[in-house]
N, C-alpha and C positions, 0 to 999 in steps of 0.2 A: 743513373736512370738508364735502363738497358732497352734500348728502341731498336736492338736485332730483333730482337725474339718477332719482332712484323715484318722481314725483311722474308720476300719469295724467296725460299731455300731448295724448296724441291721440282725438279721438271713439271710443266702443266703442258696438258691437253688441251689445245686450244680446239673451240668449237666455234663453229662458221657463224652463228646468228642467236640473239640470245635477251629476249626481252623478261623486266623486272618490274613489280608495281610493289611498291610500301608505303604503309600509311605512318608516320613517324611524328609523336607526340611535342609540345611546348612542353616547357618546365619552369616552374616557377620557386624561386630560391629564400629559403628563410633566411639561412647564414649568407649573405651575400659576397660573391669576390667582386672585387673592383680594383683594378692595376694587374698588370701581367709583363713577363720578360718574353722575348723569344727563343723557342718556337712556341708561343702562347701557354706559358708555364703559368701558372694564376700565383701571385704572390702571396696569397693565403688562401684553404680550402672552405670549401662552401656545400650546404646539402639543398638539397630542393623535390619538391614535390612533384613525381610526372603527373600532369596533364592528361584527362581522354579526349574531351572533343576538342580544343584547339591541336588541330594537327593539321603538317604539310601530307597531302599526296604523291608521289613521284613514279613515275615511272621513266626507265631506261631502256632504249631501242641500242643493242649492241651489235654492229657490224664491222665483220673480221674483213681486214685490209693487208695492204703490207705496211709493213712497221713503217714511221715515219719519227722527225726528230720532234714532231710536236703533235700537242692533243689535239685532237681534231671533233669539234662537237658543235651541235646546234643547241639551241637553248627558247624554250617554247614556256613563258609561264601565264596560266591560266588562259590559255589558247592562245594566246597572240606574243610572235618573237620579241624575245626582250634581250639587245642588243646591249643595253645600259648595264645588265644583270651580267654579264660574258665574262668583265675585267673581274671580279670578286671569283667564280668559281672557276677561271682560267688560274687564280694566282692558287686556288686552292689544290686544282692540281700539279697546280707546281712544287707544292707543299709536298704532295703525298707522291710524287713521281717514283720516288725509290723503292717505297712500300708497297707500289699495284703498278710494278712497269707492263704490266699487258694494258694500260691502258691506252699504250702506244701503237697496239697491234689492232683497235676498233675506232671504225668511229661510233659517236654515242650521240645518240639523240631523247634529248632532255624532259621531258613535261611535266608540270610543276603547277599543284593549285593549293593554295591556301583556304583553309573553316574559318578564318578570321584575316581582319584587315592588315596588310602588310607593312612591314616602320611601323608601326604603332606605341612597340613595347611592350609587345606579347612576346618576344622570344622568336620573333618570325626565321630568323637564323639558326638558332638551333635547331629547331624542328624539319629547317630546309638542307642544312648538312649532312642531318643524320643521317633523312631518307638518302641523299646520293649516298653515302657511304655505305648506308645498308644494301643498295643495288648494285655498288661495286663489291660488296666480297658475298652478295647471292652468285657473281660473276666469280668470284675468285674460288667459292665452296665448287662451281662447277667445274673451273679449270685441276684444281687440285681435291679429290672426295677424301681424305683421309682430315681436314682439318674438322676439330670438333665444336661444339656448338658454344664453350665456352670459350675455348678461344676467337671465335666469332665473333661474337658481343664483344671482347677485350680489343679485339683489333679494328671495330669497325668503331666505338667508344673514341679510340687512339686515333684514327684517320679524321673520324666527324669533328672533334677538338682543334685539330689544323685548320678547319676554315672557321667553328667559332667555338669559341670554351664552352659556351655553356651547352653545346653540343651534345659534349661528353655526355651530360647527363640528363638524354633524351632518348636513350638506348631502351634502358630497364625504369623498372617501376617495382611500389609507389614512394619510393626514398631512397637519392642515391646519393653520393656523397664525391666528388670530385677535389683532387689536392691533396697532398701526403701529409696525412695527421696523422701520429703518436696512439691516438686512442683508438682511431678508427682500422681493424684489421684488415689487411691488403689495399689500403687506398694509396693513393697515386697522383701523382703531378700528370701525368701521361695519359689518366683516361677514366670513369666512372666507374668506382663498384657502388652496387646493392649495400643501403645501409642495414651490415651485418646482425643488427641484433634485433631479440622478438619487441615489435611495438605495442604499445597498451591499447586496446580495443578502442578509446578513445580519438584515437587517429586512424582507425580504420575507416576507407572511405572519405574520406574527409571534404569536404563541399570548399569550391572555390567558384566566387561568380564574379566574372569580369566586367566590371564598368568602363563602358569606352567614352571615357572624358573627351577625348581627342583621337580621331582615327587616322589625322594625318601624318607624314614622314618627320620625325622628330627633327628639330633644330640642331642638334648635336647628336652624332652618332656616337654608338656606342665604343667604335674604335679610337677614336678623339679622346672621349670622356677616358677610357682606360689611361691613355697615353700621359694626360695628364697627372695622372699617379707619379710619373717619375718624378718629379721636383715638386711633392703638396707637402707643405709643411706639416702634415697630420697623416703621411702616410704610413709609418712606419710604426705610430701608437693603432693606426685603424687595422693593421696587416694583425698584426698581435690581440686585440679585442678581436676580432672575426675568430679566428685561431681559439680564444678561450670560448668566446659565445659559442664554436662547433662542440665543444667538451660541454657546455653546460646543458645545450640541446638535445645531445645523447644522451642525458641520464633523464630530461624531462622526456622526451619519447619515449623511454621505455617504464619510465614511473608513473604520464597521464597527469603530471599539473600542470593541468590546463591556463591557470591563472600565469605561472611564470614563461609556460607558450606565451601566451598573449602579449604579456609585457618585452619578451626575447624578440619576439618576430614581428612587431611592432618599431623597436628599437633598431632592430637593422635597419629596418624599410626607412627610415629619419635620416639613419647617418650612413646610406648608401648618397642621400641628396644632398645632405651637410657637408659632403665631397665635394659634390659640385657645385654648392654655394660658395666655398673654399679653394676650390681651385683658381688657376691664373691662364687664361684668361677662365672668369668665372660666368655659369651660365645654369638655367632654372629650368627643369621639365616640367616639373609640378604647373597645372593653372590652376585659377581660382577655383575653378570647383573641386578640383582634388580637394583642397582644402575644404568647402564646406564638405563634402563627401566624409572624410577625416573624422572633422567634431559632431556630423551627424550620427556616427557610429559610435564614436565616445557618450554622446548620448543616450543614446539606444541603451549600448550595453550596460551604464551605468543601472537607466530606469528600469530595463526588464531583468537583471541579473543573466546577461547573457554572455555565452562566450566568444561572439562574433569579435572579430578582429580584422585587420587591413594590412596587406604589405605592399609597394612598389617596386617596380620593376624599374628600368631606366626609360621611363617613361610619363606621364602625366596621367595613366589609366590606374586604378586600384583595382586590385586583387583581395575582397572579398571573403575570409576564412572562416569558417564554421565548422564544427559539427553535425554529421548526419542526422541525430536527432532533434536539430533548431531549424531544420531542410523547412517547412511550410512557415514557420514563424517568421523567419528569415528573407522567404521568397514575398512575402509580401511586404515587409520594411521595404524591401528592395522595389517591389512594383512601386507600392506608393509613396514613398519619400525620396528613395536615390537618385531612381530611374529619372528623374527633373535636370538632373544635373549631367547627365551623359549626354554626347549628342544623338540628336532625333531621336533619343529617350534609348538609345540603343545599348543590350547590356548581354552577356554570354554565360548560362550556367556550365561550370565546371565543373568535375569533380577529379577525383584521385585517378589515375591510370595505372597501368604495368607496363609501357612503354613502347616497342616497334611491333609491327604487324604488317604480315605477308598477305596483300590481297591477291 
């Protein structure tokens, strides 16, 4: 794995003051990873859907100092300092220190708003790494003009991954595929490419509505839950299924059956938490109403011949899948039978994205 190729090689121009705003998408994963080595290598690759409206905000206030031996930043989210937030993106830049040493030359002042509730299990991490990442190398396109826009996306992919994996794959859109698989051309342990091949019209667009079962900070984070992969006695057959379900997914996306979608991405979303039902010490995101939520929609689809589906995140919320042309049939299952189950009835339409944007 060659992690030169993001090391600063060429002299930068440094410029006295320098503010960034990006709006940077969630990502929601059909092939799911779960367990990773250091430096946050995903033990099996995983593809997922970007997201449009749940996204982080961010903008970065960059001011040139003299270099010092540590970062120096304030950290503001959704207007009010969040000191508790500092230890995760302080260690982040400790991650990424070799890849953006001007980071030592500004201080950076932070702000940060979330479309959707925070810890929830919406991906609130990825979507909030990416945007820093995207504002550190709109910094670094200025200090150095000759880097291009594809290495841009490749190395900003790479940096956003060091604070959380699924980062990686909040860059681009609408399918991207993170983790070195065999079948997938130029994919990487190191950072998201665009899933390379043409998709069947059937997944164009594709509708995701989120139910917020629970909008509170989950019981188990997500870095725990990974960790616990080292020693699960089912790790090692689940690293390998994930691994063939990304091979099988690739050939249903660009064939359009839909029915063995349904059944694949359904499948993970199970034994993403069958993980954690299995793990030691072991523990449940899922509440009860995911679960009616669940057989609600197994009913549905069965009665209407529909092709609505569910997957989870690591989290107790469902993720919603459809087709754009079940968009009105769908929105109103949703009003009238789910929406019960969420709290204060509260639920997120989704759909497909393309991924970072410069406001």
């Amino acid at each position: 794995m060659n992690t030169d190729q993001f090391l600063v090689k060429s002299e930068l121009n440094f410029i006295d003051k320098a503010t960034y705003t990006w709006q940077t998408p969630s990502n929601i994963a059909l092939v799911k990873y779960w367990g990773k080595s250091n430096p946050q290598i995903p033990k099996n690759a995983s593809i997922s859907f970007t997201l449009k409206n749940c996204h982080t905000t961010t903008t970065i206030d960059f001011e040139k100092k003299e270099k010092s031996e540590s970062v120096d930043f304030d950290l503001f989210f959704e207007g009010k300092q969040k000191e508790e937030f500092k230890p995760k993106i302080a260690e982040f830049f400790k991650r990424i220190q070799e890849y953006c040493p001007y980071i030592f030359n500004y201080k950076m002042t932070i702000h940060s708003e979330n479309s959707f509730p925070h810890s929830s299990g919406i991906a609130s991490s990825a979507s909030g790494f990416s945007a820093i990442a995207m504002c550190l190398m709109s910094l670094e396109k200025e200090l150095n003009s000759v880097l291009t826009q594809e290495f841009i996306n490749k190395k900003t992919s790479f940096l956003a991954r060091l604070g959380s994996g699924s980062a990686s794959r909040s860059i681009e859109g609408p399918l991207v595929v993170w983790g070195n698989h065999s079948e997938i051309e130029g994919s990487s342990d190191l950072f998201g490419v665009k899933f390379p091949y043409k998709v069947h019209p059937i997944f164009s667009n594709y509708q995701d509505t989120i139910l917020l079962v629970d909008k509170g900070e989950k019981q188990v984070s997500s870095t725990v839950g990974h960790n616990l992969m080292h020693n699960h006695p089912y790790a090692e057959n689940r690293f390998q299924q994930a691994n063939d379900n990304l091979t099988k997914i690739s050939k249903i996306l660009q064939e359009g059956n839909i029915k063995e979608f349904i059944n694949l991405v359904e499948s993970e979303a199970l034994t993403l938490h069958a993980m954690m039902l299995t793990s030691n010490p072991y523990f449940i995101l899922m509440k009860p109403n995911t679960l009616e939520i669940i057989n609600k929609i197994w009913e549905y689809r069965q009665e209407k011949n529909s092709s609505i589906c569910f997957t989870l995140d690591a989290g107790a919320n469902v993720h919603v899948l459809y087709p754009e042309n079940e968009k009105e049939t769908v929105n109103q299952f949703v009003k009238k039978e789910l929406s019960q189950y969420c709290q204060k009835n509260q639920y997120i339409c989704d759909t497909v994205g393309l991924g970072a944007k410069k406001i």
